[in-house]
Z-matrix of the N, CA and C atoms (Angstrom, degrees):
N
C 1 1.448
C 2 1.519 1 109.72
N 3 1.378 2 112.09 1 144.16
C 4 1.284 3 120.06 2 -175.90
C 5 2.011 4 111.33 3 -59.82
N 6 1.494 5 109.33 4 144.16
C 7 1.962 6 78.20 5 173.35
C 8 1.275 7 113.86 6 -75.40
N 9 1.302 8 134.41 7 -170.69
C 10 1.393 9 145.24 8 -160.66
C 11 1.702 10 114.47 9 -97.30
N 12 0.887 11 123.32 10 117.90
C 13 1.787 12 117.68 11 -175.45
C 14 1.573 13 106.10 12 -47.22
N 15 1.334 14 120.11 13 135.17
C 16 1.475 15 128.93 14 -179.89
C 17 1.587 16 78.17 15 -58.69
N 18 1.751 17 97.61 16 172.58
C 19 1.731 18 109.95 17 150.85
C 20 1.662 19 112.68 18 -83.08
N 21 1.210 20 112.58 19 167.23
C 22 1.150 21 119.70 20 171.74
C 23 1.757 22 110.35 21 -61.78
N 24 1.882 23 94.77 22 146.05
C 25 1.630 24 95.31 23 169.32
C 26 1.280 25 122.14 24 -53.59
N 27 1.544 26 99.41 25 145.82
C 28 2.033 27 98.05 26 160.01
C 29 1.287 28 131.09 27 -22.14
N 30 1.286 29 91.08 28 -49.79
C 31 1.924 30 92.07 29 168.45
C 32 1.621 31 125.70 30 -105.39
N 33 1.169 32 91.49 31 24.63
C 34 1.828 33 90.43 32 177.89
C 35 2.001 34 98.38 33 -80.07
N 36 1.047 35 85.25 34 148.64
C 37 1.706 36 108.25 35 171.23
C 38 1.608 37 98.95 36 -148.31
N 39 1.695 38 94.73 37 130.75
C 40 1.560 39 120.12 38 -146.65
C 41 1.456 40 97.52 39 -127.55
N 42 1.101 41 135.22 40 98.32
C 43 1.547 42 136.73 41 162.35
C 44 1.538 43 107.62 42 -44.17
N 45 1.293 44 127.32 43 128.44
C 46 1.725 45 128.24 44 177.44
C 47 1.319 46 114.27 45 -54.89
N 48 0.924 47 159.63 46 102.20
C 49 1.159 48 155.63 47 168.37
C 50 1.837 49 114.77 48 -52.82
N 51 0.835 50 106.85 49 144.40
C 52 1.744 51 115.91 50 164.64
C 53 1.262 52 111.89 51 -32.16
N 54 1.678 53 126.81 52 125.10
C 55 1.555 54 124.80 53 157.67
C 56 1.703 55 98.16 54 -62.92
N 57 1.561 56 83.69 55 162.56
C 58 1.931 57 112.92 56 177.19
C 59 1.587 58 92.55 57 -51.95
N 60 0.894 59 111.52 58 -35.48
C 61 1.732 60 108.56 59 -150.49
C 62 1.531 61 113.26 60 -119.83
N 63 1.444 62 130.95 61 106.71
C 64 1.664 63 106.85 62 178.54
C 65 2.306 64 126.03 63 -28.21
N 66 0.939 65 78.37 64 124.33
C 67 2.119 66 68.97 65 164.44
C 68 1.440 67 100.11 66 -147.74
N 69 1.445 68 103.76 67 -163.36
C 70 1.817 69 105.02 68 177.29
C 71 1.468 70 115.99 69 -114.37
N 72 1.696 71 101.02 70 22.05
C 73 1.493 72 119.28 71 -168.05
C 74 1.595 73 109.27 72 -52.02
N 75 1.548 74 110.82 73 -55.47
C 76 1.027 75 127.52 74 160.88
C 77 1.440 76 158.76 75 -33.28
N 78 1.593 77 92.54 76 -29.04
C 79 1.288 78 118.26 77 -177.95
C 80 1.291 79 102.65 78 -111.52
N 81 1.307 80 105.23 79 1.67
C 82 1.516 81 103.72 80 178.13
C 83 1.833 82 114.56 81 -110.02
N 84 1.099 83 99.92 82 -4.77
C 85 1.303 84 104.24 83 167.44
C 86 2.026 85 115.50 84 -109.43
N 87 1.238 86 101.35 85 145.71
C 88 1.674 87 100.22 86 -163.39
C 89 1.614 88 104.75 87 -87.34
N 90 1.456 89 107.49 88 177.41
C 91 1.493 90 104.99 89 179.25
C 92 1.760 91 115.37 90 -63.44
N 93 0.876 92 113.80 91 -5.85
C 94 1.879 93 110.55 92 169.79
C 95 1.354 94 93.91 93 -82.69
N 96 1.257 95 152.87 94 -67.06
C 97 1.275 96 139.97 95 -142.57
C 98 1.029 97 120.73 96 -111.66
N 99 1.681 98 104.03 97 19.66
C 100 2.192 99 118.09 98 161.53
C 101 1.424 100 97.53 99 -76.66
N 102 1.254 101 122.43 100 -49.27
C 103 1.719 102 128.48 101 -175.95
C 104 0.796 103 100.11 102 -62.23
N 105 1.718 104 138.40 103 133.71
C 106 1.144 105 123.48 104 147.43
C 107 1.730 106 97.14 105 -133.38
N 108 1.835 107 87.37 106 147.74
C 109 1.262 108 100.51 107 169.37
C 110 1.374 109 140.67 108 -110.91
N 111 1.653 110 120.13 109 111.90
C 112 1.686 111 122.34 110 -156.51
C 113 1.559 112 90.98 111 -93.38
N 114 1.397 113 112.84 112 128.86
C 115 1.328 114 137.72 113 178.57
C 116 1.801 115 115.52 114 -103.60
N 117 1.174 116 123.35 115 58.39
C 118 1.150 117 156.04 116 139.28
C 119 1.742 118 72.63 117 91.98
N 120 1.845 119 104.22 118 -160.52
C 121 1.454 120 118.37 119 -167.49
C 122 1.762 121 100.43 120 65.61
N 123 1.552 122 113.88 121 -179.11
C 124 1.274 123 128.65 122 -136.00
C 125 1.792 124 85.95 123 -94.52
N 126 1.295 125 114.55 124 178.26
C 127 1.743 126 149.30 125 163.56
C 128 1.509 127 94.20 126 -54.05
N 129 1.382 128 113.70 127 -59.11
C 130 1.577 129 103.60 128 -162.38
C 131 1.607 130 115.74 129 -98.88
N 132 1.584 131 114.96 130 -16.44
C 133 1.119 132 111.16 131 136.61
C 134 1.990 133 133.32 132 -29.91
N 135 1.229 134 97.05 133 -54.26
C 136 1.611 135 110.56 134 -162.25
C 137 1.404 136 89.17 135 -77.03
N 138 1.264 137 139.49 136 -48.09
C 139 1.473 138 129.59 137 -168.36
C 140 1.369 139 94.46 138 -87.91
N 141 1.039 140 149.51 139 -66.28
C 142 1.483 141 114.31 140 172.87
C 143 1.897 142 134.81 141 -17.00
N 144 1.499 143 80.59 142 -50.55
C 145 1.769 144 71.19 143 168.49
C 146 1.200 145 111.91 144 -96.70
N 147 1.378 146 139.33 145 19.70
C 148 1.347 147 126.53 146 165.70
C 149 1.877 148 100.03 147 176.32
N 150 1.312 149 108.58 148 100.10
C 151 1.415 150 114.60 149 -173.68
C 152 1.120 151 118.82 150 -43.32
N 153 1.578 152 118.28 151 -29.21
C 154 1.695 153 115.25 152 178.24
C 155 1.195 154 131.24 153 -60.22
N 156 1.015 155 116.56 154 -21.54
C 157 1.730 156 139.53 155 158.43
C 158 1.335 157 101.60 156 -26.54
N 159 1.816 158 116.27 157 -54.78
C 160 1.450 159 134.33 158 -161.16
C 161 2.490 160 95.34 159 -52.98
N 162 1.609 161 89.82 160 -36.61
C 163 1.807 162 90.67 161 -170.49
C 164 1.354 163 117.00 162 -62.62
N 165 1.693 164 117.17 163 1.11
C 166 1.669 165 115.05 164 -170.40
C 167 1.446 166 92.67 165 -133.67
N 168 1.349 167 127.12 166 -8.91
C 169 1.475 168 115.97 167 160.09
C 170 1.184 169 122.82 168 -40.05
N 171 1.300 170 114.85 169 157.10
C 172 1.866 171 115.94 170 174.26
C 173 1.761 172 84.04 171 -102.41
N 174 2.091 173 88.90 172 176.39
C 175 1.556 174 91.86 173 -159.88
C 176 1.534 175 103.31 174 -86.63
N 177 1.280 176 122.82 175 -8.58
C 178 1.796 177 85.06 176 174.97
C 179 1.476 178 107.73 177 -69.48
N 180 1.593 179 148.69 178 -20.44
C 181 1.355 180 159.25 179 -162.35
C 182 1.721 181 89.86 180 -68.97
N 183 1.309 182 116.77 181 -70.99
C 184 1.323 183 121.04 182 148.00
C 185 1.233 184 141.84 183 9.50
N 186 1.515 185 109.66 184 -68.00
C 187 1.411 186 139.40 185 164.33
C 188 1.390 187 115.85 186 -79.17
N 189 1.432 188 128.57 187 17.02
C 190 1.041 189 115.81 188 -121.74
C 191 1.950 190 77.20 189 -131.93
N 192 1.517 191 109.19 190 81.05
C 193 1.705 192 116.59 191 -167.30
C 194 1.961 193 103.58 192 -35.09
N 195 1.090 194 97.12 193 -57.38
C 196 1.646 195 107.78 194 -161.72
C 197 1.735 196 122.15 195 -63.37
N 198 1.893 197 88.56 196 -30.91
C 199 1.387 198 102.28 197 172.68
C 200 1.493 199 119.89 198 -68.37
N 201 1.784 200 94.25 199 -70.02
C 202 1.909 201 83.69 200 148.15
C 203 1.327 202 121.54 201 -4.22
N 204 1.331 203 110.09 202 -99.39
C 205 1.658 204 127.14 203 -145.86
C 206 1.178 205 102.28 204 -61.05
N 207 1.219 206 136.62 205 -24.46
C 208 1.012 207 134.50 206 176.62
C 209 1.563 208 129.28 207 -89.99
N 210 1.207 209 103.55 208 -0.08
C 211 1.797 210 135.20 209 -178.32
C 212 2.396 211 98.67 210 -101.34
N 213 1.428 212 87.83 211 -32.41
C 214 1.824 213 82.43 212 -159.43
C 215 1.558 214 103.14 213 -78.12
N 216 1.563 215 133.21 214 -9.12
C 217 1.388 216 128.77 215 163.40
C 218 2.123 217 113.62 216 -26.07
N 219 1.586 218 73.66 217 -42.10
C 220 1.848 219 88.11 218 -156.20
C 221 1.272 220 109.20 219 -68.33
N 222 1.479 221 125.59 220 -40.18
C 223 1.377 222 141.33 221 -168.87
C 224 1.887 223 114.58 222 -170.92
N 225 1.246 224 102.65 223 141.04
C 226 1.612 225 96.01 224 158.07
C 227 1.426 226 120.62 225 -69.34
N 228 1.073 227 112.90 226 -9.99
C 229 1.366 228 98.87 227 -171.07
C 230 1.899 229 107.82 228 -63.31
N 231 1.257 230 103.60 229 -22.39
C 232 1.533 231 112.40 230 172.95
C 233 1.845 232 106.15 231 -40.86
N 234 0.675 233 100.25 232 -38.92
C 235 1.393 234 103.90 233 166.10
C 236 1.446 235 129.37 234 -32.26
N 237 1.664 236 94.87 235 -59.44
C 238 1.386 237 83.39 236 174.98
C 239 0.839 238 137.52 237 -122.21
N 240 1.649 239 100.60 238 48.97
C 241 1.754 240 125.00 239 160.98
C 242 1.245 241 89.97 240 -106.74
N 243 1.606 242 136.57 241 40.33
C 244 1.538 243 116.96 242 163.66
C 245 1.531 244 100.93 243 -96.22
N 246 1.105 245 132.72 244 -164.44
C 247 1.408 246 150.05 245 -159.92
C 248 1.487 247 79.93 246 -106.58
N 249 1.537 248 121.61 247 152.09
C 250 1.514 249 144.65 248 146.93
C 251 1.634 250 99.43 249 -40.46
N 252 1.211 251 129.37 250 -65.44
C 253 1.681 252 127.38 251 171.06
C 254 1.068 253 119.38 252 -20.61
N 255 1.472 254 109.76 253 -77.55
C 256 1.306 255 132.48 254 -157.04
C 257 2.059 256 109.14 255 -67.03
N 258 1.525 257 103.22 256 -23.36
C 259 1.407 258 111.22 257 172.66
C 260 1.264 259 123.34 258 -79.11
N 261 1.616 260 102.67 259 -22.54
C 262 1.427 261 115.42 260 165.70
C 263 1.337 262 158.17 261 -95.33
N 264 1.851 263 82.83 262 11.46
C 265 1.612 264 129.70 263 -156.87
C 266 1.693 265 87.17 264 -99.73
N 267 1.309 266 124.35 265 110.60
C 268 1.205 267 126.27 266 164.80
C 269 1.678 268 131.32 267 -50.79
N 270 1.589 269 91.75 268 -52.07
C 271 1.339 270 106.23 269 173.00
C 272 1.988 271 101.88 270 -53.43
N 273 1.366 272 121.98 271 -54.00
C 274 1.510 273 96.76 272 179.86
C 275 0.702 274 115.98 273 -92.68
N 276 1.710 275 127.76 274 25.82
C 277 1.738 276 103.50 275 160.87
C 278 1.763 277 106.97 276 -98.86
N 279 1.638 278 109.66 277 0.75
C 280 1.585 279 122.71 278 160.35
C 281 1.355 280 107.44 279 -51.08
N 282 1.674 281 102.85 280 -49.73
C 283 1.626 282 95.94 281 -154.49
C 284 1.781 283 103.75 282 -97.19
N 285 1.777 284 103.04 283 -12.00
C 286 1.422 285 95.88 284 153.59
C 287 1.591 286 127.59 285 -46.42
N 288 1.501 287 95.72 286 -41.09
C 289 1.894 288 88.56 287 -174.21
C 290 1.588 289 114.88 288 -77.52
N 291 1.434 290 87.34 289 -33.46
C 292 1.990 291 78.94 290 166.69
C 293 1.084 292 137.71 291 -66.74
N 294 1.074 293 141.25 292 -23.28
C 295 1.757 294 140.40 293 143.34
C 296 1.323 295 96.80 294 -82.18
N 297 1.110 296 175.53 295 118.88
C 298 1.448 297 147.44 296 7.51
C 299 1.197 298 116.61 297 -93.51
């Protein structure tokens, strides 16, 4: 397996990139909260305190079951920064309904 992308530096500021999939996720968030800024510590750190983090992840973070679930408290929209897999993975869309 490939290793895992560090997070971005302390001072990186990361423009969101496009989801896999068209939605209106995007247009629903304003020009302050397309930027987001990850302040060193881990992938699932940063979406814990703020799921949008999940929109500049690379895709194993994505794929990434635990990071998810632990990102979707905040919003569903966590959702659809999951991987195509992981949406199609029955077993976590079980344990999707159990925490939300």
């Amino acid at each position: 397996l490939a290793e895992p992308a560090a997070p971005p530096s302390p001072d990186a500021i990361v423009k969101a990139p496009a989801l896999d999939e068209p939605s209106s996720l995007s247009s629903t968030l304003d020009s302050s909260t397309q930027s987001t800024a990850v302040r060193g510590g881990s992938w699932r750190e940063a979406a814990v305190h703020n799921w949008r983090a999940l929109l500049n992840a690379p895709p194993e973070v994505r794929a990434d079951r635990e990071c998810i679930l632990d990102a979707l408290p905040q919003s569903p929209d966590v959702l659809k920064c999951a991987s195509l897999a992981l949406r199609s993975d029955p077993a976590f869309l079980r344990q999707v309904f159990q925490v939300h």
